[in-house]
ZALUM-697939 format. One record per residue (C-alpha): residue number from 1; residue in three letters; x, y, z. Coordinates in nm, 4 decimals. Last residue first. Layout:
<recs>
REC num residu        u        v        w
REC NUM    ala        X        Y        Z
...
</recs>
This chain:
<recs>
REC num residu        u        v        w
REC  73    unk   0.2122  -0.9121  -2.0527
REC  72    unk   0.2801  -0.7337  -1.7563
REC  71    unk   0.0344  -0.4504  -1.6532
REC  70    unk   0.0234  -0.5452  -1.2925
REC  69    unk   0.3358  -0.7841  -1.1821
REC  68    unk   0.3886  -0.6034  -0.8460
REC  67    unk   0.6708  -0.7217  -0.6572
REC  66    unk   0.6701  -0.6974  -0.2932
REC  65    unk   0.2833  -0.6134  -0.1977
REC  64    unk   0.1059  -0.6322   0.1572
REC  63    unk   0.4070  -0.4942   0.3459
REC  62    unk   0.4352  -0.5785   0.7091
REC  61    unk   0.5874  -0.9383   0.6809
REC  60    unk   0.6586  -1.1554   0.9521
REC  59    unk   0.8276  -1.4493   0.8812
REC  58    unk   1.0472  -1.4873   1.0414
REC  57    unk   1.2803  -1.7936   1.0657
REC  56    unk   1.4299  -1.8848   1.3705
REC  55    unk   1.7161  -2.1235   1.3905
REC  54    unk   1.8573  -2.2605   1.7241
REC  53    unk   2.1271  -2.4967   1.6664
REC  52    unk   2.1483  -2.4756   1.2961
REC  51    unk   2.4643  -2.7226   1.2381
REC  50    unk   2.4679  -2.8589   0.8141
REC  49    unk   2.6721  -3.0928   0.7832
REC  48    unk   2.7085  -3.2197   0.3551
REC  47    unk   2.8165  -3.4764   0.2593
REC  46    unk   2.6987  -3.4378  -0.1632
REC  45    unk   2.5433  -3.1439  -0.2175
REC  44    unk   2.2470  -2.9430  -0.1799
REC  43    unk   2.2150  -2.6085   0.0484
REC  42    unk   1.8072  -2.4755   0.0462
REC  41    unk   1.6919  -2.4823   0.3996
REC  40    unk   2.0413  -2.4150   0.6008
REC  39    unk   1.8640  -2.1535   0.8068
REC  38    unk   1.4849  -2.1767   0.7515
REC  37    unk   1.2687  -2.1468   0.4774
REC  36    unk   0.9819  -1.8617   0.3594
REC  35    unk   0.9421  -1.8669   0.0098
REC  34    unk   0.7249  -1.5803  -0.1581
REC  33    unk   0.5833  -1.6151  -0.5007
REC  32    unk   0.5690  -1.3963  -0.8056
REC  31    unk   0.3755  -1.4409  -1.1570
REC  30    unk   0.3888  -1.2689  -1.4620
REC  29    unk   0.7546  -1.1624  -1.4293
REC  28    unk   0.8683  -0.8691  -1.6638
REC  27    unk   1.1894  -0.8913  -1.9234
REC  26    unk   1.2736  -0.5908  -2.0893
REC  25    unk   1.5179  -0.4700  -2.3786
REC  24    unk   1.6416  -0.8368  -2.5062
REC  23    unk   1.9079  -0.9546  -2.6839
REC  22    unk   1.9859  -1.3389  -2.7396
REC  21    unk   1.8361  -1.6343  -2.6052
REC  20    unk   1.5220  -1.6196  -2.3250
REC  19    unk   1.3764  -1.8164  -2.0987
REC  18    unk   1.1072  -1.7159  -1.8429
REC  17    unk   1.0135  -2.0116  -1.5441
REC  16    unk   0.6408  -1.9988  -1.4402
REC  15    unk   0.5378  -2.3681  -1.5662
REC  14    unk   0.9250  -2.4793  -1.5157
REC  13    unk   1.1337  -2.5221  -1.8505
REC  12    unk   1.3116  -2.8423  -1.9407
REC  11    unk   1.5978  -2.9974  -2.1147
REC  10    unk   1.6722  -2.7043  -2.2737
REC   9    unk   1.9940  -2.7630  -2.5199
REC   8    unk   2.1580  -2.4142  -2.6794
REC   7    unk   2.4011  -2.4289  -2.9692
REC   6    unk   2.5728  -2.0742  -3.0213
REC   5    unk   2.4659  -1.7759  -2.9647
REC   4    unk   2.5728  -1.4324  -3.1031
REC   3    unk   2.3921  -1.0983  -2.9586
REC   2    unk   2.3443  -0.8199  -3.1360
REC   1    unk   2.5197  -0.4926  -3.0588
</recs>
């Protein structure tokens, strides 16, 4: 069944970032990236208290690949 869409605005897209509008059968990254932050790293708002008394990230990682982007166009 298609897809109906009505007005769309971009303001703007990242260098990596994948838009689409409407139907689509597959969508493949062509680039991955691996974050590693700590407890309370990524929460935005306005007042906010945040209380991490002992955080610990790890960031130990045993596998060598987590998303593998060969053969994407």
């Amino acid at each position: 069944m298609p897809a109906i869409v009505g007005a769309v605005k971009v303001n703007s897209i990242g260098n990596s970032s994948v838009m689409n509008i409407g139907d689509v059968f597959q969508m493949s990254p062509t680039s991955t990236a691996k974050t590693f932050a700590g407890a309370g790293s990524f929460n935005s708002g306005d007042g906010l208290r945040i209380y991490n008394n002992q955080s610990v990230t790890n960031t130990y990682d045993t596998d060598t690949i987590d998303q593998v982007i060969v053969g994407n166009a």
